[in-house]
N, C-alpha and C positions, 0 to 999 in steps of 0.2 A: 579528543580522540576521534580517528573518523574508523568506519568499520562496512566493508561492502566485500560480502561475497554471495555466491550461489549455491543453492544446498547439490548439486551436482559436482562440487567440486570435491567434496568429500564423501566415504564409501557411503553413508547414510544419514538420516535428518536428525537421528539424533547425535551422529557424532558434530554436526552444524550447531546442535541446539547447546550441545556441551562447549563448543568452544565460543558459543555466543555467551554462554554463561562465565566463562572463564573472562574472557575481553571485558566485559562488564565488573568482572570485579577488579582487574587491573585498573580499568578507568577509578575507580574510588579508590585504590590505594595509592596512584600516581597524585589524585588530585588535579587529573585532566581538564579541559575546558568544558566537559560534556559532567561535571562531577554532581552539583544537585538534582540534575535530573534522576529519576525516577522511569529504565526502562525495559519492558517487556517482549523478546522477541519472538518467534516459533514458527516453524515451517514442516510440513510435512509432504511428501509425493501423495497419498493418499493411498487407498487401497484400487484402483483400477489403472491410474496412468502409470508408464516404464519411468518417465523423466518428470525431475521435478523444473518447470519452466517458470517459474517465478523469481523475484530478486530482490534483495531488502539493504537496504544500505543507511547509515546513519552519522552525522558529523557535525558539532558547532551549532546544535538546535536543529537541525535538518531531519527528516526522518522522510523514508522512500518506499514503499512496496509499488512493484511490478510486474504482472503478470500477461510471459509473451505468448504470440499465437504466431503459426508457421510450420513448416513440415517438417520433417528431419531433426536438426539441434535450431531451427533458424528461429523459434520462439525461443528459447535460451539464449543465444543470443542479444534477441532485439532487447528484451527484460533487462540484460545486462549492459548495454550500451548505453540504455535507458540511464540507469541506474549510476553508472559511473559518470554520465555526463554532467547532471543534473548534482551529482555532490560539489560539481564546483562550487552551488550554489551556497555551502558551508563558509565558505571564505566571503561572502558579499554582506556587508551590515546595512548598506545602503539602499535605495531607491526601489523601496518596496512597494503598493506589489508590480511594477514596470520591470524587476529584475525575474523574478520568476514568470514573467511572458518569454523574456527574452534566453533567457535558458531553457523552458520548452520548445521554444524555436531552434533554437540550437541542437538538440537532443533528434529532434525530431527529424532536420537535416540529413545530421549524423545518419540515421535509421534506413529513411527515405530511399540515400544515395547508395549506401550498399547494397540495400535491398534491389534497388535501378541497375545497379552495373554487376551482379551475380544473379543467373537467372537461379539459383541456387537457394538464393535467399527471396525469391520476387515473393510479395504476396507478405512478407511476416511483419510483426508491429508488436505493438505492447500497449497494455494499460498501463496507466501512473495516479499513483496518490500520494501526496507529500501535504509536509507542512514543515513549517518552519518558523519559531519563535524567537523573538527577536523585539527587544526593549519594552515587555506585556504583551506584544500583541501575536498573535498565530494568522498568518500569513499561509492559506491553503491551496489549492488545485488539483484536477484531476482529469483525467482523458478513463473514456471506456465505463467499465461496470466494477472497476476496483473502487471501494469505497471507503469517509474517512465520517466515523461519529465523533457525537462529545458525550461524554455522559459528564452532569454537574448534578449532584445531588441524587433524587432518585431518577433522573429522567433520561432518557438516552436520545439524541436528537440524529439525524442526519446532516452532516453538512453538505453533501452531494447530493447528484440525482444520477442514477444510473443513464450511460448513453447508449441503451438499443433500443431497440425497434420498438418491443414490449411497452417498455419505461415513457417511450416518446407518446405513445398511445394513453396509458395513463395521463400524462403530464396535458395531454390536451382534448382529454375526456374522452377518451375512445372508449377506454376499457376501467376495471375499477383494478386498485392495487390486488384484490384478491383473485382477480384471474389471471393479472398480470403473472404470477407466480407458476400457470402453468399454460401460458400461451406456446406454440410452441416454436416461435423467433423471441424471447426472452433471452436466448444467452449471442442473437446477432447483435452487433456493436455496432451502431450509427457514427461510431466518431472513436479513432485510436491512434495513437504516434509512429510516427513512421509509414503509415501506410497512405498517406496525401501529401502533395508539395508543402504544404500550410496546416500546420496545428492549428485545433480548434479547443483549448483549454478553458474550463470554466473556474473562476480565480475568487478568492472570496479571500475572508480576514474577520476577527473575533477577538476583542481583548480576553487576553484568558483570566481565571480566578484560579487562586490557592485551590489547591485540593478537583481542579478539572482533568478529568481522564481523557486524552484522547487515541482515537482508534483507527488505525489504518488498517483495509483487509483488501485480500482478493476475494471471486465472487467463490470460491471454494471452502469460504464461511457461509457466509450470507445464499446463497445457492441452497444450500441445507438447514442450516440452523438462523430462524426467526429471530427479530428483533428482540423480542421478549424473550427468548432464551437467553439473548446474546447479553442482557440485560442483568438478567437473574443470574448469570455467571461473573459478570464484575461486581454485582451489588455484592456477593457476598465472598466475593474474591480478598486478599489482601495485599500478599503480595503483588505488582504488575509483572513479573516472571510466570509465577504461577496461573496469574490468570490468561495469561496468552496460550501458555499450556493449555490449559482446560479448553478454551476457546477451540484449539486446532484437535483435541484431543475428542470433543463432543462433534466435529464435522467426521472425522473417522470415523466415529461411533454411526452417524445418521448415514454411513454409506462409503464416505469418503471417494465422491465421484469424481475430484477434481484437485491440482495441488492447491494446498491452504497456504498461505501465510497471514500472518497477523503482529502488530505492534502496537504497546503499548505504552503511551508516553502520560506519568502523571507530575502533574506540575505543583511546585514545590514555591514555599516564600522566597527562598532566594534565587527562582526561576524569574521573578517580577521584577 
């Protein structure tokens, strides 16, 4: 089954979250390709922005959140070109991880040149956080400050590191994580798609285990609600629908200053 749209394309998030819940159950009653997985989607505008600029797409082990920046609709956009590009990536079983280089380059092209030949769009990009599972192994990447955990047991790991300014300081002892939190170029992005000739994607991989949670978010999670929240909202979550709920459900609560999206992918024996 593959499944990409934009919660703007319907009157509201939760009529998105209802027809992502519908698509999900169709995929189990077909007996799609996408059928042992185990998955969790949610998205919200939040309570201060008019649009929601985020993009989540999912297809053949692929899983995508995107979160654009740009004026007018041109962050909606970039999110979505993003997003559509990058599900080719559903059809490749091969030459990992050199194939998802070569499809962020592509995507990123994509993005670049529109944005270059409308001065209309100049200036917009996107975050990306994907993974893609494929014969045990989770095959990951990310551009920007969208981020992708694992939780395994009780522990919640980060498989990324945010790309702004803030994060960059931290990561080379400028600052400590806990100020990093309200520096205030924390939400400037050192590195985003579309917005430079040449992607700069940080690409990693992890054999997965039975029973691993993994989590794709934009920062309109993590922006407001701490790891440890984010934590204690899967530990005693059960469903992966529900908890993606909860998840985008507790960033509205903490303010809702930014659109949310979140996915949640739990891996199953016969994911392996």
């Amino acid at each position: 089954m593959e499944y990409f749209i934009t919660a703007s394309q319907l009157r509201t998030a939760s009529d998105w979250n209802r027809m992502i819940a519908l698509k999900l159950q169709e995929s189990s009653s077909r007996g799609g390709g996408d059928r042992t997985m185990q998955v969790g989607i949610c998205t919200e505008v939040g309570n201060v922005r008019q649009q929601n600029q985020d993009s989540c797409g999912y297809a053949g082990g692929l899983f995508v959140v995107a979160d654009g920046m740009g004026g007018a609709q041109a962050g909606e956009i970039a999110s979505a070109i993003a997003v559509q590009q990058l599900m080719r990536l559903a059809d490749v079983s091969e030459g990992y991880p050199e194939a998802l280089s070569k499809a962020i380059e592509a995507a990123n092209a994509t993005v670049y040149n529109m944005a270059s030949a409308d001065e209309n769009y100049r200036g917009m990009g996107t975050t990306i956080a994907l993974i893609k599972l494929i014969n045990g192994m989770v095959y990951f990447a990310h551009i920007g400050d969208s981020r992708i955990y694992l939780k395994r047991g009780p522990q919640l790991t980060a498989l990324t590191f945010d790309h702004s300014v803030a994060a960059e300081l931290v990561r080379n002892g400028g600052i400590t994580e806990a100020e990093a939190q309200h520096h205030p170029q924390r939400h400037f992005l050192t590195r985003a798609l579309g917005t430079d000739a040449v992607a700069r994607p940080e690409i990693g991989q992890i054999a997965a285990q039975q029973g691993d949670l993994f989590l794709l978010c934009t920062d309109g999670l993590t922006g407001v609600v701490g790891p440890d929240a984010v934590n204690h909202i899967m530990e005693h979550g059960s469903e992966v629908q529900s908890m993606a709920e909860a998840l985008v459900n507790a960033a509205c609560e903490a303010g809702g200053p930014d659109n949310v999206s979140v996915i949640i992918v739990r891996i199953t024996e016969a994911d392996l």
